[in-house]
C-alpha positions in Angstrom: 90.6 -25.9 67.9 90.9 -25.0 71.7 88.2 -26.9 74.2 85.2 -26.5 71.7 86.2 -30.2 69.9 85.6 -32.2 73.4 81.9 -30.1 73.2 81.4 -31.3 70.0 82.9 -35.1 70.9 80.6 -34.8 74.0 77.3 -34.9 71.6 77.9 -38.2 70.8 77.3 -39.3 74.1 74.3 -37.8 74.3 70.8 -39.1 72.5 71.3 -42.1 70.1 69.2 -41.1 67.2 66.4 -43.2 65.2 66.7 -41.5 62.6 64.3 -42.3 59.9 66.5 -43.5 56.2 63.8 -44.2 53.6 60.7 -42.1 54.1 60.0 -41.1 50.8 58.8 -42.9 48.1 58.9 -40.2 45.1 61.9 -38.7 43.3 63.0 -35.6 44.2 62.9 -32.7 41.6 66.0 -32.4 39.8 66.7 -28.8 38.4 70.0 -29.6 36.0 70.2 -25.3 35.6 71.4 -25.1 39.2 75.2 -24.5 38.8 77.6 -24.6 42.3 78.9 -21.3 43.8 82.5 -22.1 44.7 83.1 -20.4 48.8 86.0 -20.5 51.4 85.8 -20.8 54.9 88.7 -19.0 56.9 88.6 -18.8 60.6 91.4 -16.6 63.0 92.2 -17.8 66.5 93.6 -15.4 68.5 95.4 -16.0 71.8 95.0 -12.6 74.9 96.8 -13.6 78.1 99.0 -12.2 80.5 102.7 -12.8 82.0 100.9 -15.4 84.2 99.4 -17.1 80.9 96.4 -17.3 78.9 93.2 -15.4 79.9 91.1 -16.4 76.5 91.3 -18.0 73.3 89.0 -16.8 71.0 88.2 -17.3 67.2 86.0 -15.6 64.1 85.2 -17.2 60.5 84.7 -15.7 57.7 83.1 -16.7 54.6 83.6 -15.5 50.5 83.2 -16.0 47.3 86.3 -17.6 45.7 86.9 -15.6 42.3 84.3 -13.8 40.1 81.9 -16.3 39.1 81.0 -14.2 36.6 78.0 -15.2 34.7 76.2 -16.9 37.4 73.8 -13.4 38.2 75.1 -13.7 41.9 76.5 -10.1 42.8 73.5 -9.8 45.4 74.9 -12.9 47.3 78.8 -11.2 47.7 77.0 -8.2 48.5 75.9 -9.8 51.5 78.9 -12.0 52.1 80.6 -8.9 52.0 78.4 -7.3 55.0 78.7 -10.6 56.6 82.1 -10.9 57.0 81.8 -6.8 58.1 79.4 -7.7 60.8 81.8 -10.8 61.8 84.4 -8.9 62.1 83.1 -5.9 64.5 81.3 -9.1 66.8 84.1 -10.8 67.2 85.9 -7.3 68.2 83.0 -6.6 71.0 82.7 -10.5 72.2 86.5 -10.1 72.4 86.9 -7.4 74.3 84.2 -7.9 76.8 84.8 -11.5 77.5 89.1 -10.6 77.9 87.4 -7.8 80.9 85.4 -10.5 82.2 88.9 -13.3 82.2 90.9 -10.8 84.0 88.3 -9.9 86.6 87.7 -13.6 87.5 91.3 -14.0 87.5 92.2 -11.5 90.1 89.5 -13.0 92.3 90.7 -16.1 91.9 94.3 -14.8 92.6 93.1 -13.8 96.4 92.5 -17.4 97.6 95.9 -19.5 97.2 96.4 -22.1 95.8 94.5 -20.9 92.9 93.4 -22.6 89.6 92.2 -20.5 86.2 91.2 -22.2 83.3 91.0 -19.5 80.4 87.7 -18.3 78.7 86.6 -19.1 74.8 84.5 -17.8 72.5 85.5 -19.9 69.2 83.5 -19.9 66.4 83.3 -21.8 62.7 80.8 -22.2 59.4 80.1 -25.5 57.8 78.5 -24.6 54.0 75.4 -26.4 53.6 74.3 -25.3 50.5 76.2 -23.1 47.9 74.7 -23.1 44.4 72.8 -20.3 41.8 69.3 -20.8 43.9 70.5 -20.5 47.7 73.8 -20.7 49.9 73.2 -21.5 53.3 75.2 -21.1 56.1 75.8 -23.1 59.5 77.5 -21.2 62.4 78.4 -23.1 65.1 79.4 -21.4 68.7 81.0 -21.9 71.6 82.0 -20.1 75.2 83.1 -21.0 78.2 82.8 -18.3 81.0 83.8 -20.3 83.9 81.6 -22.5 85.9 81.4 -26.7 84.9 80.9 -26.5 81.1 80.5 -24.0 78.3 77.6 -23.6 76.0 77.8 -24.0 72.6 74.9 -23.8 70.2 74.4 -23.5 65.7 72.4 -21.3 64.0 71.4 -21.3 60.0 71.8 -18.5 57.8 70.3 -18.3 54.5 70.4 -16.7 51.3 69.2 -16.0 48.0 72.2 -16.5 45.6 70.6 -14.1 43.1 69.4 -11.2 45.0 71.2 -11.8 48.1 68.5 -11.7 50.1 68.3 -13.2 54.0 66.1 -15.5 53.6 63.0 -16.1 55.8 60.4 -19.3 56.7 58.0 -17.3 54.6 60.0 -16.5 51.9 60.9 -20.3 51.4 57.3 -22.1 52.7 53.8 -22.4 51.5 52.0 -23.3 54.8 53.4 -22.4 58.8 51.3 -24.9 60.3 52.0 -27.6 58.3 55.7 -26.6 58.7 55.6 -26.9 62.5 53.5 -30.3 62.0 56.2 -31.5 59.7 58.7 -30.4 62.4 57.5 -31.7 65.6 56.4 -35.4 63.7 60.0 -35.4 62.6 61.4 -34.9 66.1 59.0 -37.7 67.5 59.8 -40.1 64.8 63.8 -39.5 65.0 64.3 -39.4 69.1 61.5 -41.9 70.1 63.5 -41.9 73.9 64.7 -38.1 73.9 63.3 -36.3 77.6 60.4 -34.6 75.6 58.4 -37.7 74.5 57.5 -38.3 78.4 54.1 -38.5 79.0 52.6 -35.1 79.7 55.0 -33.5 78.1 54.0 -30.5 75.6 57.9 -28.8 75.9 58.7 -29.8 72.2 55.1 -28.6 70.9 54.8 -25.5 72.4 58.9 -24.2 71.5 58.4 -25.8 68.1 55.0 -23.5 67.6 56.3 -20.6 69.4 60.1 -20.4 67.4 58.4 -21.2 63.9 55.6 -18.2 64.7 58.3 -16.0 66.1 61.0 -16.9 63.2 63.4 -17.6 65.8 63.9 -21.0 64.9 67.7 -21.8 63.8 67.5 -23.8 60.1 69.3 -24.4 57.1 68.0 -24.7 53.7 69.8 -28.1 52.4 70.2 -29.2 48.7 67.4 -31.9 49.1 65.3 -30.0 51.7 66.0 -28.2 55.2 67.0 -29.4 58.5 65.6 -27.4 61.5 68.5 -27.1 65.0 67.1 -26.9 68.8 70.5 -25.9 70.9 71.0 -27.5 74.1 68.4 -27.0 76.7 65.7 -25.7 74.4 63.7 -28.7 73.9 66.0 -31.4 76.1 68.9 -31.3 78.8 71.8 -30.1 78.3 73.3 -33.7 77.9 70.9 -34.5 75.1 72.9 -32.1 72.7 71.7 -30.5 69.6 68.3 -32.3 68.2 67.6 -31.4 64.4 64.9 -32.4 62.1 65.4 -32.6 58.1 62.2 -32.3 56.3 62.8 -33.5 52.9 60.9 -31.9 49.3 59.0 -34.8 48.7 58.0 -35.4 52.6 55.0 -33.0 52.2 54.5 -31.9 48.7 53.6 -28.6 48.3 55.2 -27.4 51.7 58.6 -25.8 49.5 57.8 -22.7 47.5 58.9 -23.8 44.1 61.6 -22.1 43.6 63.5 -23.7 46.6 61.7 -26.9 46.0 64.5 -28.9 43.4 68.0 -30.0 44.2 70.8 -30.3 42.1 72.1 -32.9 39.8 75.1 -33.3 41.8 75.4 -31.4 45.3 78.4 -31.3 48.3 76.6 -30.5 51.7 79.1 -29.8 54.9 78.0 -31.8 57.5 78.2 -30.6 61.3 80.5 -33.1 63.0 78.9 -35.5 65.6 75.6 -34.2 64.6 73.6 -37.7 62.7 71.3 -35.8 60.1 69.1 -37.3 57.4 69.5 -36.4 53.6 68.1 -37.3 50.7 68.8 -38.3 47.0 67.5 -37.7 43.3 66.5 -41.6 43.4 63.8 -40.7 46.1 66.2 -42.6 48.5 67.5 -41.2 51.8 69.9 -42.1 54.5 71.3 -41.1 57.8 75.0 -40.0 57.9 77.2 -39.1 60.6 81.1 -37.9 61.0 82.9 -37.1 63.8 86.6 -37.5 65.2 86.8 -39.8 68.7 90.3 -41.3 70.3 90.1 -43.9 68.3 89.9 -42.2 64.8 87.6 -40.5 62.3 84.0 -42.6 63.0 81.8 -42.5 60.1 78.1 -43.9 60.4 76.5 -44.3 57.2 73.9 -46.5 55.6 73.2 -47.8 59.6 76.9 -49.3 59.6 79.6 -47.6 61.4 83.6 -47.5 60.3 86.7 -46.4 62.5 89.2 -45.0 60.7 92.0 -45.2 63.2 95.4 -43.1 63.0 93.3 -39.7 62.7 92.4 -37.4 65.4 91.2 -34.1 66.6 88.3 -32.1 64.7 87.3 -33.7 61.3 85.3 -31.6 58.4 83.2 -33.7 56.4 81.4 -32.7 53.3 78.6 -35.2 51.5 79.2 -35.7 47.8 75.6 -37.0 45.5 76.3 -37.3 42.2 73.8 -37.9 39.6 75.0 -41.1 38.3 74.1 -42.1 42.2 77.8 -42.7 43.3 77.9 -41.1 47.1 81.1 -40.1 49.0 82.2 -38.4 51.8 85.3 -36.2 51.8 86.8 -36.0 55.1 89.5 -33.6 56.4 91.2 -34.7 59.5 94.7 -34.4 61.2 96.8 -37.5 61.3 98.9 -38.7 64.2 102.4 -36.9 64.5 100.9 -34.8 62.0 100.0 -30.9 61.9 97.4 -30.3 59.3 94.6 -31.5 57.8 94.5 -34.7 55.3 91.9 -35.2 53.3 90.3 -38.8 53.6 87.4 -40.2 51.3 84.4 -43.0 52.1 82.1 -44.7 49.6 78.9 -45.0 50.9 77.0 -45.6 47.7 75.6 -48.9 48.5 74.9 -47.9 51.9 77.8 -48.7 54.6 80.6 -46.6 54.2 84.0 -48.1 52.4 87.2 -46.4 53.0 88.4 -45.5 49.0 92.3 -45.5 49.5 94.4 -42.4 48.3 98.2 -42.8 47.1 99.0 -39.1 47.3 98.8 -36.5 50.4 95.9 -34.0 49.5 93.9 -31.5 51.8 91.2 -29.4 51.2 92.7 -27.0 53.3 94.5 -23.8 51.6 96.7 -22.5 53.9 99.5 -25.6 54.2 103.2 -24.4 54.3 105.3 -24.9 51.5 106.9 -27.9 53.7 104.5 -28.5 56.2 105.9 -31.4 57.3 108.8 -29.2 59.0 106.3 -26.1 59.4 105.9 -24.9 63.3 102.8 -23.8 64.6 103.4 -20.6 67.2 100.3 -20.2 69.2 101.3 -16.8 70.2 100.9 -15.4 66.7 97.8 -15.1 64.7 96.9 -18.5 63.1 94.3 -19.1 60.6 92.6 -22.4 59.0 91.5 -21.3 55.1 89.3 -24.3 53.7 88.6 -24.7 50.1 84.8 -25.6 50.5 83.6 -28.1 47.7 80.5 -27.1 46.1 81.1 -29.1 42.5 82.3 -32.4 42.5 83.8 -31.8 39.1 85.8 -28.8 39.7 87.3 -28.5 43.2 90.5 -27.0 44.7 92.8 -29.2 47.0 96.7 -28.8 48.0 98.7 -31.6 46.9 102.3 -32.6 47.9 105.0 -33.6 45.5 107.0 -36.2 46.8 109.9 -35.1 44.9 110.2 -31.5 45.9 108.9 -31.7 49.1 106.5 -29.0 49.0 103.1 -28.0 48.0 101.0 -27.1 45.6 97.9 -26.1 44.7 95.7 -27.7 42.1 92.0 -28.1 40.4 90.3 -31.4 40.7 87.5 -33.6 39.9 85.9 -36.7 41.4 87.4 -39.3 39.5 86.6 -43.0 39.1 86.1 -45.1 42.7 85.8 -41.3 44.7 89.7 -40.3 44.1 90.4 -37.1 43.4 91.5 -36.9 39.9 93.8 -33.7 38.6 92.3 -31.3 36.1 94.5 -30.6 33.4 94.2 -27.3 32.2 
């Protein structure tokens, strides 16, 4: 939504990644107690302008807990998904209202030289769930705002928790050794952008932020189901054209560098990806790969297994989630907007033998919540509140989607599972 999906399609211009795909050697630890935590994303755009048009666009996401989930010990965690959305809430209300002071200012300046141009400001914001299970649920938050001048900046940072107590977690808290952390960090970096601006000769940039934000705990991370991937934002370790750089470290990389208790993944897992960002995960069968997802003018590209597919007749933003199940089928689930169309259609690749496979779906389905009755006729008004609700798939046997009945013309919302060849298959209950 608004200007922050041509930052995100601008990252795949930037490095090309050589990315690492089988490293390790070992299984990773399989803890079959680990149940999902089922979440929902919702973000609210809001649209502040004047009788000359708009002045800003801005957005704020929110993230919960989707029923009781009784039974799985993890009060702590909606305590703090409570405060969460609290704190949200009032940042978005302060970003909002000093960035709206800042649009009209630079407007009436620009008003005094005729002709005059004004492009309006953003601040939009969105949360991709990395992990969301018993042991941890981490959060992605990716950022963006444009104040005038030639481009925005945009930028993620990780935030993670302990599902049980609801603790924020810190390096310390999930890591046996800080040196070997940062070793682990600045190897994978080297090893995965061979060409990137830091690895010129001489050059001790990547080192000395990598030492300094893991010492300092500044450094923005995520604690994945198979390990955790560390982000450097634009212009900390590269140019600004370079994009995001991230590093996965993986359990079995370094054993003994994951406390134990963060140190197994689950038999099956769903892992949001962040579009145009290629990240390396791994498997159960020791096996890793790099995958990649993002939406370009010629469709949803998916890069998997080293191949790349095109999945023309989609546009705009897409939201990808990785599916590993412990049978070792692999799929991704991809929501995307088709041409002529509104809102977002689910889409689903096969990439358990390594290049990714498009699985064809009869029916319409979407993992997004908040589709119209008959959305094919719905209208979108920009100049009322609008909001995106995702269902956010944490098990790959019980999910919600909205569906559309062909005979009635309108939607509905249902449980499902992942059925036979990746296609959603209806619970009956």
């Amino acid at each position: 939504m608004f200007q922050c999906r041509w930052i995100k399609k601008a990252m795949a211009a930037g490095v090309v990644l050589a990315l690492s795909a089988s490293l390790c050697e070992a299984e990773i630890p399989v803890d079959r107690s680990i149940q999902p935590v089922q979440l929902s994303v919702n973000t609210k755009y809001y649209w502040d302008g004047d009788k000359d048009g708009d002045l800003l666009w801005s957005s704020k996401t929110l993230v919960s807990v989707v029923g009781s989930e009784k039974g799985k010990g993890i009060s702590g965690l909606q305590d703090s998904l409570w405060q969460y959305c609290k704190d949200v809430n009032k940042k978005h209300k302060d970003i909002r209202e000093g960035i709206l002071d800042a649009a009209k200012q630079e407007k009436a300046l620009r008003k005094e030289y005729q002709p005059y141009v004004f492009y309006p400001f953003e601040h939009c914001t969105d949360v991709y769930i990395r992990r969301a299970d018993t042991v941890a649920t981490s959060l992605l938050e990716f950022s963006h705002t444009y104040e005038g001048g030639v481009h925005g900046m945009y930028g993620v940072r990780g935030r993670n928790f302990d599902s049980r107590s609801g603790k924020e977690l810190s390096l310390k808290d999930v890591f046996t050794d800080t040196n070997m952390l940062i070793g682990a960090i600045e190897t994978q970096l080297r090893r995965d952008y061979p060409n990137a601006t830091f690895m010129e000769e001489g050059s001790t940039l990547m080192e000395d932020t990598v030492s300094r934000m893991v010492l300092d705990e500044v450094i923005s991370w995520s604690l994945d189901p198979c390990g955790a991937t560390f982000y450097f934002n634009p212009y900390v370790i590269g140019c600004y054209a370079e994009g995001i750089f991230n590093a996965t470290i993986l359990y079995d990389d370094y054993p003994g560098l994951f406390k134990e208790k963060y140190a197994s993944m689950p038999a099956n897992y769903c892992m949001e990806l962040y579009p145009y960002l290629p990240v390396r995960t791994g498997f159960a069968d020791g096996s890793s790969t790099v995958v990649e997802v993002g939406g370009t003018d010629s469709g949803v590209r998916v890069v998997a297994g080293g191949q790349t597919l095109v999945d023309s007749g989609f546009k705009g933003e897409a939201r990808p989630v990785l599916v590993s199940l412990a049978d070792g089928r692999r799929y991704l689930y991809v929501d995307a907007v088709e041409e002529g169309e509104q809102f977002e259609r689910t889409r689903v690749y096969d990439i358990s033998s390594g290049a990714p496979v498009t699985v064809p779906l009869k029916n319409w389905l979407s993992r997004r919540e908040n589709v119209p009755a008959n959305y094919k006729k719905a209208n979108l008004d920009k100049n009322k509140k609008m909001e995106k609700n995702f269902y956010i798939m944490s098990d790959p046997d019980d999910f919600f989607m909205t569906a559309f009945n062909e005979e009635t013309g309108e939607t509905y919302k249902e449980v499902f599972k992942i059925g036979a060849n990746g296609i959603p298959e209806q619970l009956i209950r």
